[in-house]
SENU-286515 format. One line per 2 residues: number of its first residue (from 1); their letters; for each residue y, z, x of C-alpha. Coordinates in Angstrom, 1 decimal, padded with zeros to 4 digits, m for minus. Example, Ala and Ser with C-alpha at 12.3 -4.5 7.8 and 13.67 -1.06 7.14 Angstrom:
BEGIN
1	AS	m004.5/007.8/012.3; m001.1/007.1/013.7
This chain:
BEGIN
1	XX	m035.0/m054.5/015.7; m034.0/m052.8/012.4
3	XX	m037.5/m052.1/010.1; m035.8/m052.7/006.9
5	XX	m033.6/m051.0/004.0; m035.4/m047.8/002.7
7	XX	m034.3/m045.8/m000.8; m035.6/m042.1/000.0
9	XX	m035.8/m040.3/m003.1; m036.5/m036.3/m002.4
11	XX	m034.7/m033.4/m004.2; m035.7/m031.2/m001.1
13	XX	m032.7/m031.2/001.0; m034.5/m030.1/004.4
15	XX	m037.8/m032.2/003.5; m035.3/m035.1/003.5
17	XX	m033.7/m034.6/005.9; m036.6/m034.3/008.4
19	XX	m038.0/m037.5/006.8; m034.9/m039.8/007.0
21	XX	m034.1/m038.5/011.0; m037.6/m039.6/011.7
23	XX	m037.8/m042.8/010.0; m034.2/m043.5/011.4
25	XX	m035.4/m043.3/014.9; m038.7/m045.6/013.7
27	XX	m035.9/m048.2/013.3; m035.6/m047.9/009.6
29	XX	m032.1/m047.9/007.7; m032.6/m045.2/005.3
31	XX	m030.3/m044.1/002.2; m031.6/m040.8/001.0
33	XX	m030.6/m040.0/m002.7; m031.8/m036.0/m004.5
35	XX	m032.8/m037.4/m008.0; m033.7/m039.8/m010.0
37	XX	m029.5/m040.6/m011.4; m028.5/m041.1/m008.0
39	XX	m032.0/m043.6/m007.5; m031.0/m045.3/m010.4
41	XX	m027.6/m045.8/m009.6; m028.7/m047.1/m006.4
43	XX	m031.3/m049.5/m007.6; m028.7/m051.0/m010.3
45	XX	m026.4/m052.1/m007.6; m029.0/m054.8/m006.4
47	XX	m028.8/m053.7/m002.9; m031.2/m055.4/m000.4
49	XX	m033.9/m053.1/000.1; m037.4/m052.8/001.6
51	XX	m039.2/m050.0/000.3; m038.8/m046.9/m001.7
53	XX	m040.0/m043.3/m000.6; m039.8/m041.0/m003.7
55	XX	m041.0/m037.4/m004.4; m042.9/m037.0/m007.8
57	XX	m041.1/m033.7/m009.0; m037.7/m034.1/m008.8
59	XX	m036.5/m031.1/m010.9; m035.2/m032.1/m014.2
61	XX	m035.3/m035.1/m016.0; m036.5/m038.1/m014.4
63	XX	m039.3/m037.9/m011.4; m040.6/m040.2/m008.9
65	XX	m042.9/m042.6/m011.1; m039.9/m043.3/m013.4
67	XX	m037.7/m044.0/m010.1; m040.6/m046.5/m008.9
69	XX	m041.1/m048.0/m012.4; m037.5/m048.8/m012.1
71	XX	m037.4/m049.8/m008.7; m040.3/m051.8/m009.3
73	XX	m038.4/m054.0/m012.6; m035.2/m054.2/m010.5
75	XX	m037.5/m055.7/m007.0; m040.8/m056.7/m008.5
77	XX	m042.7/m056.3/m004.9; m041.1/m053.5/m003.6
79	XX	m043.2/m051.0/m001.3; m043.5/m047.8/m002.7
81	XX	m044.5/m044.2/m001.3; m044.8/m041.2/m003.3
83	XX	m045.4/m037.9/m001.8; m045.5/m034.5/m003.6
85	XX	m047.0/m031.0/m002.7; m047.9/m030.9/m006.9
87	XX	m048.6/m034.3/m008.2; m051.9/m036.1/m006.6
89	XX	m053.9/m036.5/m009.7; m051.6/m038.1/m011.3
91	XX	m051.0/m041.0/m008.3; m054.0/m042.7/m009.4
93	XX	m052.4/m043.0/m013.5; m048.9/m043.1/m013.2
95	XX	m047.9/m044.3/m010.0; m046.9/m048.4/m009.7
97	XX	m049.9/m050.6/m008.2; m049.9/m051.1/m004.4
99	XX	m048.5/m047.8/m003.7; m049.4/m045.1/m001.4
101	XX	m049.5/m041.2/m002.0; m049.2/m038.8/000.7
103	XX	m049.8/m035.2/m000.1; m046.6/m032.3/000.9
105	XX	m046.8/m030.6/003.5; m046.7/m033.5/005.0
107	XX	m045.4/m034.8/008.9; m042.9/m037.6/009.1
109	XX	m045.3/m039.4/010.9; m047.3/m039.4/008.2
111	XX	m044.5/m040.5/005.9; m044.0/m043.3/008.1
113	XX	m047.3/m044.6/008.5; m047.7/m044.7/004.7
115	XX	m044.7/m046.7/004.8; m045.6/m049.1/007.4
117	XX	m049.3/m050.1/005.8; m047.6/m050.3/001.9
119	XX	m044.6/m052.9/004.0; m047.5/m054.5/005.7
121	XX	m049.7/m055.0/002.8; m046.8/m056.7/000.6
123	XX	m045.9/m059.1/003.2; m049.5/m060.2/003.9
């Protein structure tokens, strides 16, 4: 039974990568995306979607809090995971409310687990 739609925002091919395999054989859908354009292009199609994953740092322009603050305007309840190896204090300030952080390195299983309690929490 398919988990749900998930927009996976990482500008780290091979981090991706591992992340989206892993979450795929959880039973999510995932569409991974490299920066914040491509995120925004996504979200602006009005897609159905169920969470978003996002790295802080993205390289230039745009990172991960703008990509949820969009996401978050465009689906108002939307799930949201951030992870970064650089950004933790800055979670707490800038990240959207109900959201998770998980600190790089970090496992896929870890990813997913943050995943699972922020899709959990919005549906209860």
């Amino acid at each position: 039974m398919p988990r749900g739609r998930v927009l996976f925002v990482d500008d780290n091919f091979i981090c991706s990568f591992e992340n989206c395999e892993f979450l795929r054989q959880e039973g999510f859908s995932v569409l991974p995306v490299y920066n914040a354009p491509a995120a925004f292009e996504h979200l602006n199609r009005h897609q159905i979607l169920s969470a978003l994953v996002t790295d802080i740092d993205l390289g230039p322009g745009e990172d991960g809090f703008a990509v949820a603050r969009w996401a978050r305007a465009a689906y108002p309840d939307l799930p949201v995971v951030f992870i970064s190896g650089t950004a933790s204090g800055r979670h707490a300030a800038e990240g959207v409310g109900g959201s998770e952080f998980v600190g790089k390195p970090c496992s896929p299983q870890q990813v997913a687990d943050a995943l699972s309690r922020v899709m959990h929490a919005q549906a209860a």
